[in-house]
N, C-alpha and C positions, 0 to 999 in steps of 0.2 A: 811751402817751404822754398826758398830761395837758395841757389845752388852758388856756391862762391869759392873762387880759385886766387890763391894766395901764392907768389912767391917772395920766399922769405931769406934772409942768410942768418944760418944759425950755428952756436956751437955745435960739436962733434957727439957728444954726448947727449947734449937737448934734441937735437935730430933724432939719434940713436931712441932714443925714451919715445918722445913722438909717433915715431915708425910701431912700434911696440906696442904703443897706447890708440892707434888711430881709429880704432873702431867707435872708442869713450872719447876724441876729440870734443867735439860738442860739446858733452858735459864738463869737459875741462875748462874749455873756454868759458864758459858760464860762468864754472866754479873763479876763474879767475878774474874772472871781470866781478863779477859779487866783491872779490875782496880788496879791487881797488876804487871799489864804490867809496864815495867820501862820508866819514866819519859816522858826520852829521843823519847823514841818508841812512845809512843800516840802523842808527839806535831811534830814529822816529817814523822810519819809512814805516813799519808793521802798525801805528798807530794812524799816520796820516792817511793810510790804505782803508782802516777802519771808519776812520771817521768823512772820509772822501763818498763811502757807498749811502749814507746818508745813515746813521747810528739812529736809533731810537734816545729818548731817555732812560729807556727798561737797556737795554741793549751796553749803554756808555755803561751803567752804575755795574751789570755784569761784564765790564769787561775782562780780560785777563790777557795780559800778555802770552806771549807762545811761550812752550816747554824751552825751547833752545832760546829765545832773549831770558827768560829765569835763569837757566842755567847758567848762560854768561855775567850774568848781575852775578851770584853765587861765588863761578868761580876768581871773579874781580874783587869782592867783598874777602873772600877768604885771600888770598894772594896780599889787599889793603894789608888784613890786621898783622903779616909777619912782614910788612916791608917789600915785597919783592916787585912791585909793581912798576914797570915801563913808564916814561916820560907819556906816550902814548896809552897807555891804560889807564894811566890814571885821568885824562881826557874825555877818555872811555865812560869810564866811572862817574866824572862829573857829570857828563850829557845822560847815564841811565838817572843821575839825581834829580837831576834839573827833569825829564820825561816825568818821573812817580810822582815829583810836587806838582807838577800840569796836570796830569791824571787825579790829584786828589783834587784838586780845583774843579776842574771838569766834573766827577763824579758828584762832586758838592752842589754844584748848582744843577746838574741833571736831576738830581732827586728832589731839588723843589719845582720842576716839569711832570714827578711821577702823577696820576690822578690819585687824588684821597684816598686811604683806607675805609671803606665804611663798616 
């Protein structure tokens, strides 16, 4: 672990918070940096990750995305159908579309790599 000393000039209040939270620093930064990951990155990163370790073709045709990417397709889908969805979510939404028709694709042709049923 790598020991790193920051000085920073911050609001009054963000300091204050800071001060309060510094034991979970770390996990904050994380968490914060996670969510200015670009777009692109968070809705294919879990996929490229998978397929980066070297997927089988048994492996690709099971895949399954995580509980939390379902859940966010879910709660983007329900949000779609009454309208309420952000210039950005709906972004969102198009790049989880564009993922599930690559994933059908992909799983299409894995399975003609499966070996025969005999």
């Amino acid at each position: 672990m790598i020991e790193l000393t920051l000085q920073v000039k911050l609001p009054d209040e963000l300091a204050r918070q800071i001060q309060e939270s510094r034991e979970r620093l770390p996990e904050i930064l994380e968490l914060g940096l996670r969510e200015l990951t670009p777009l692109e990155s968070r809705v294919f990163g879990e996929i490229l990750d998978f397929l980066s370790r070297g997927a089988t073709p048994e492996q690709i045709v099971a895949f399954r995305s995580s509980e939390a990417q379902r859940a966010r397709v879910r709660e983007l889908l329900e949000r779609n159908s009454i309208k309420t969805l952000s210039e950005g979510e709906e972004a969102e939404l198009d790049l989880y579309e564009r993922l599930e028709h690559l994933m059908i694709m992909l799983k299409a042709r894995a399975r003609r790599n499966l070996p025969s049923a005999s």
